[in-house]
Structure formats: C-alpha cells, structure tokens
C-alpha positions in Angstrom: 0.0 0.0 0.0 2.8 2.4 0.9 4.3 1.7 -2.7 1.0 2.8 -4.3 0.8 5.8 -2.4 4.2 6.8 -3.6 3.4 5.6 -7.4 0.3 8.1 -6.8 2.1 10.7 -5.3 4.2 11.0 -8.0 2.3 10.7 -10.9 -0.5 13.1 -9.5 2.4 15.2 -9.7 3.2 14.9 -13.5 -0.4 14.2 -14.7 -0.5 18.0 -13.7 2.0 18.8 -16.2 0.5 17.1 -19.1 -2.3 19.8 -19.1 0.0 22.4 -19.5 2.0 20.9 -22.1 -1.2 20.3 -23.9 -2.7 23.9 -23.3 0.1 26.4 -23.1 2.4 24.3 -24.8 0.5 23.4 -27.4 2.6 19.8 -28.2 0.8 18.0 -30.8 0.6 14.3 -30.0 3.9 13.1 -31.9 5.8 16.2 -30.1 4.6 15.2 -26.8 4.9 11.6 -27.5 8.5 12.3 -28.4 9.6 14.3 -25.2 7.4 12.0 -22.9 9.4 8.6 -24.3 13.1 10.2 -25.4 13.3 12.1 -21.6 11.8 8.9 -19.4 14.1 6.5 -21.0 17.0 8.6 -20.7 16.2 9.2 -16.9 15.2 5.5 -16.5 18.9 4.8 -18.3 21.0 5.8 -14.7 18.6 3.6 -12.4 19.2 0.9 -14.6 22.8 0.6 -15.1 23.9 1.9 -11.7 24.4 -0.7 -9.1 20.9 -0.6 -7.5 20.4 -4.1 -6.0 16.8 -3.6 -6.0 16.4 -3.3 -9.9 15.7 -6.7 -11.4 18.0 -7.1 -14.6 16.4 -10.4 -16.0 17.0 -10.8 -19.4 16.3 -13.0 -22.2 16.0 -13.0 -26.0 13.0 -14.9 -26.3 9.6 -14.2 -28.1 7.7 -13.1 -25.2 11.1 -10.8 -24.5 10.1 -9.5 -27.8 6.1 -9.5 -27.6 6.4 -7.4 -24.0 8.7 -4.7 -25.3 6.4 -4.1 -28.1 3.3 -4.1 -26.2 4.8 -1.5 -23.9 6.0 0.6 -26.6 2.4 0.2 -28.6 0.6 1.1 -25.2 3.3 4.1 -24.1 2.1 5.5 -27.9 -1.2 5.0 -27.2 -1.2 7.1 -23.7 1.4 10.1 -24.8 -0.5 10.3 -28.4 -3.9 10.1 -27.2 -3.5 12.1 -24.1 -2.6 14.8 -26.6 -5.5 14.8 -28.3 -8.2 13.8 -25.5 -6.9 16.6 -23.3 -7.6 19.0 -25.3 -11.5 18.9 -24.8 -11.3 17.0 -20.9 -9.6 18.1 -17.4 -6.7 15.9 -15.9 -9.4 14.6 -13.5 -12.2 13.7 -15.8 -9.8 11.9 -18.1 -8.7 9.4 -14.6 -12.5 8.7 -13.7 -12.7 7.7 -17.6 -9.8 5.2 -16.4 -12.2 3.1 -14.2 -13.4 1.1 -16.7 -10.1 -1.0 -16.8 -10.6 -1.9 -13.0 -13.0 -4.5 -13.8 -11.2 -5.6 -16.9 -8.0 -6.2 -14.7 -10.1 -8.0 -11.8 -10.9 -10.7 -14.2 -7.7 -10.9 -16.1 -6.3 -11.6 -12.4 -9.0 -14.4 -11.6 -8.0 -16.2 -15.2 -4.2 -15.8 -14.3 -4.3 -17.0 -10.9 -3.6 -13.7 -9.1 -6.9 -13.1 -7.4 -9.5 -15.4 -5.9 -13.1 -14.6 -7.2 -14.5 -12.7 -4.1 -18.4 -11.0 -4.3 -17.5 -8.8 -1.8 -14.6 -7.3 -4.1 -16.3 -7.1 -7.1 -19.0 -4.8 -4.9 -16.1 -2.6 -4.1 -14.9 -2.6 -7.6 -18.5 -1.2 -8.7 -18.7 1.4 -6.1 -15.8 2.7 -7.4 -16.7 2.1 -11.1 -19.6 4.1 -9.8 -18.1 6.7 -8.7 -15.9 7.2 -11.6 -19.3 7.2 -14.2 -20.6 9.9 -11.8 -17.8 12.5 -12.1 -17.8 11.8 -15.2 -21.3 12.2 -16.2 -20.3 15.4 -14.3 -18.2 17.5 -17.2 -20.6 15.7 -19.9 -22.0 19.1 -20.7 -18.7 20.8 -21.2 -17.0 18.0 -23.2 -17.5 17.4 -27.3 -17.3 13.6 -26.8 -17.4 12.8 -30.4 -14.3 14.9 -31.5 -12.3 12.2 -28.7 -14.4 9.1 -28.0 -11.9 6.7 -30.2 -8.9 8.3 -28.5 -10.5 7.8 -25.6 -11.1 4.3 -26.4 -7.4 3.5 -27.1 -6.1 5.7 -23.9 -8.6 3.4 -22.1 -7.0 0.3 -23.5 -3.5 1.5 -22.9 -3.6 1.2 -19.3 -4.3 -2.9 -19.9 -2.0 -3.8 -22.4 0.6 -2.6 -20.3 0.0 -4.2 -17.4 -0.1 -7.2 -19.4 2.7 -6.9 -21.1 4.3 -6.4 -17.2 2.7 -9.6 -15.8 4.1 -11.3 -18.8 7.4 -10.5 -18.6 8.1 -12.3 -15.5 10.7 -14.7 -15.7 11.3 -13.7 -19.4 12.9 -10.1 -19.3 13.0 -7.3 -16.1 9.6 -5.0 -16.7 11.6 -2.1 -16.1 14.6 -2.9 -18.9 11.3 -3.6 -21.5 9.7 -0.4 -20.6 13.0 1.2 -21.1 13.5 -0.7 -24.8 10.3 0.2 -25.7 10.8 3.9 -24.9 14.1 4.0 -26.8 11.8 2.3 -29.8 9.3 4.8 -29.8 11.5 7.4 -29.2 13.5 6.6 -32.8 10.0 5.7 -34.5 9.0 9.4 -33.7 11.8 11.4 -34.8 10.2 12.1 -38.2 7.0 13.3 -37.3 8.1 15.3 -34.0 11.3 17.0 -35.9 12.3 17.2 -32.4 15.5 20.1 -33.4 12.2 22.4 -34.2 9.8 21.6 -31.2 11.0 24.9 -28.9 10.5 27.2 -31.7 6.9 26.0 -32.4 5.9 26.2 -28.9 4.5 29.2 -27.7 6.2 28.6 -24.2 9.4 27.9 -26.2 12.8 26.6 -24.3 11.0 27.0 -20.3 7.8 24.9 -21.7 10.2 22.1 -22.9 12.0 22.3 -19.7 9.3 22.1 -17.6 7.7 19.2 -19.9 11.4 17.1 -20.3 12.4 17.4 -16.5 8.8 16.4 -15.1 10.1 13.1 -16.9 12.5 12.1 -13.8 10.1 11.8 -11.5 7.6 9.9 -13.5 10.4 7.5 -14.4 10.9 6.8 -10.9 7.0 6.2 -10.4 6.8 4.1 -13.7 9.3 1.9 -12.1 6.8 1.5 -9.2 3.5 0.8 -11.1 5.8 -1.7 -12.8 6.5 -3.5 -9.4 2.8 -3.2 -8.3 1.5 -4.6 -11.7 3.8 -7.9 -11.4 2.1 -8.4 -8.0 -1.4 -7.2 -9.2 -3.3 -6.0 -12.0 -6.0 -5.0 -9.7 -3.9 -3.2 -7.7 -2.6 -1.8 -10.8 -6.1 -0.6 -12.2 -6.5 1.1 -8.9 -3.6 4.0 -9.2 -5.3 5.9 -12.0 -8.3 5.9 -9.6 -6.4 6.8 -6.9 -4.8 9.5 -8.8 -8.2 11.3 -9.3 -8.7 11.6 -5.6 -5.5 13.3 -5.1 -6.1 15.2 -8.1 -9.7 16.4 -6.5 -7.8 16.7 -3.0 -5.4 19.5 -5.0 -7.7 21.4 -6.1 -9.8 21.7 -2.8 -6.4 22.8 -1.0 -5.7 25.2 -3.8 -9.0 26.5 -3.8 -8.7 26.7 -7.7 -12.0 24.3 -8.7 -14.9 23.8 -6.2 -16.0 20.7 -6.5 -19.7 20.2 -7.4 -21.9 17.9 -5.6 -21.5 15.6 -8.2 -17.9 15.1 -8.2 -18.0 15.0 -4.5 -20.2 11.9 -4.7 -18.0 10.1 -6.6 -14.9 10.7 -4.6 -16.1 9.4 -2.1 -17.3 6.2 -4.0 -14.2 5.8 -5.0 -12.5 6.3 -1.5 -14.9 3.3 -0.2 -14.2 1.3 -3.1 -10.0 1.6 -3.1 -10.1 1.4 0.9 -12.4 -1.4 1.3 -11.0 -3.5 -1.7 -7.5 -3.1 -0.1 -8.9 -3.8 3.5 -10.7 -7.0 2.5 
C-alpha cells in the first residue's frame, strides 16, 4: 500500500503537467509523445545501469522478451499520443474517472491468471468505485465534445491494460523495467520524423522554459513508472486502482488550492471511490 501511495504521489504530480504541455504548450501528439518517451528512457537509463540491487536485470531473448517490449511501446504511444488529443477537450481529472473502466477488466484478467481469488465482496467494491468514476464523469458531460475524442479515448482506455499485461508477462522472461525502457528508446527513434524534435521549442508558444518544464517532469515519472511496474507484477488489480487513486489526489489539490470547487456531483463520486479503493485493499 505504501508503494501505491508513492506511485500516486508522483504521478499526481506529472499528470499536472501534461495539461499544461497540452494547453500552453501546445505539443501535438507526436511532439509530446516524443519528449514523454526520449526524456523517461533517458532518466530511467541511470537507475538501470547503476548498481541498485533492488532493480531486477532479468533478461532473455526470447519471443515473449520480444512481444512485452512491443506491447509496452504500442501502449506508451497510445497514452502520450492520445492524451494529446483527449486533453484538449477534458480536465486531468475527468480523463482518470474515464480510467475506471479497466478496473473490472484487470479483476478478471487476475481471476483467469491466478492472481486473485473470485471474491463477491470485491467485485461490490470494484462497482462502487466504477460508480463513482461514471458519476464524475457524467459530471463535465456538458462541457466536453465527446465525439471529437471518443476513439482516443477508447485507445487511452486500452492503454492502461496492455501494459499491465505486457508487465505480468514478462516475469521470468525479461526485467519490466529494462522492456519499458527498450520500448521507450523504440518509440522514441520511430517518432523522430513526425516530432522534428530540433524544431519543437521554436513551435511552442512557451518555447525553451515549456520544454524544460515538460522534459524534467520526466524524472520523476520515471521513478514512479518503475513502481507501477513493481505493483502490476504483483497485481493488476492493484494496478487498475492508481489511476483511480490519482483522481482523488487530483480532487484533494484542487480543494487545497481552492482553484475548482467541487460540485456535488464530483463529491459523490470521490467518495465512491475512497470506499471502493479502501475497502478493496482492507478485505
């Protein structure tokens, strides 16, 4: 639990940024993609090859080997590209409730894998939090033009399971944390052409402090992908929960801040989802 709460801390942190590099930066999805893969790898790069003995260095050249490092780079595209897009007509926080969906998908792909024993108790939790999530959603309904994202949503949606897949897979085969940093380098190179990465300051209208910001914000989110990679090998569940759990603290900053007040609405579901994230990890 203390993990997740670190993997949430942190990436409630740089889920903050992504707006902003959206809005005031105005990154188009291969420019974003680009920065997002090019700067975690290259902070993931130290972590790896310094001699940490708690980073697992399993390797082997095998097909799974191959199919995990593809499926990571396939769903990493899919969440920098998409978030470009989707982000663009939806707040930070009504983009995580979307993420709900996947906790029932990653439930059941535990039960089949042998990670979770089929309880009625936590599939109740599981739908009061999936409850929740619909109902802040169905909250900024009126504001957003669903139809201009509601394929990139789809694929953003289906991200967040292929990758924690593709991390449950790779046990024994190759170290989750040397495939996510292949399939960064991969994606990286694959986007060169398209994000012309020498002209991406000049197009910005926050020029060199916007790509700063945006690049940097990637050592901190390579330390917390290195987490959710730990907690998906234990869980998918558990896994499904973060983005979740990232919505509260995301609704929790902005009640500090003072900067949105939240509407009956999205107070409902919070709390829905506090009951359901508490109560599935206290059962």
């Amino acid at each position: 639990m203390l993990l997740m709460l670190l993997v949430v801390a942190i990436f409630t942190f740089t889920s903050l940024n992504d707006k902003y590099a959206v809005s005031k930066c105005r990154y188009n999805g291969s420019e974003l993609t680009f920065i997002m893969a090019a700067f975690t790898a290259l902070f993931l790069t130290p972590l790896l090859f310094l001699p940490f003995s708690f980073i697992d260095r399993t390797f082997t050249l095998s097909p799974v080997s191959v199919i995990c490092v593809l499926l990571i780079s396939l769903a990493k595209w899919l969440e920098f590209a998409m978030s470009a897009k989707i982000l663009t007509e939806m707040s930070v926080f009504e983009l995580k409730a979307w993420m709900g969906i996947t906790l029932f998908i990653s439930y059941f792909a535990d039960l089949i894998m042998g990670g979770e024993r089929f309880s009625a108790v936590k599939i109740l939790l599981i739908a009061a939090a999936a409850a929740g999530l619909v109902v802040i959603a169905a909250d900024g309904k009126q504001k957003v033009n669903y139809r201009a994202i509601v394929l990139p949503l789809i694929l953003y949606i289906s991200q967040s399971f292929f990758y924690g897949f593709a991390v449950k897979l790779s046990e024994g085969h190759i170290s989750s944390s040397i495939a996510l940093w292949l399939g960064l380098m991969i994606l990286a190179i694959v986007m060169v052409p398209s994000a012309k990465p020498l002209t991406i300051i000049k197009r910005s209208p926050e020029g060199k402090k916007g790509f700063l910001i945006t690049a940097g914000i990637k050592c901190p989110n390579a330390i917390g992908l290195m987490g959710l990679n730990a907690i998906a090998a234990q869980s998918l569940t558990n896994y499904s929960f973060i983005m979740p759990m990232c919505l509260i603290a995301v609704f929790i900053v902005g009640l500090v801040s003072k900067t949105d007040k939240p509407s009956r609405l999205r107070l409902i579901g919070s709390l829905l989802i506090i009951v359901g994230i508490v109560g599935f990890q206290a059962v």
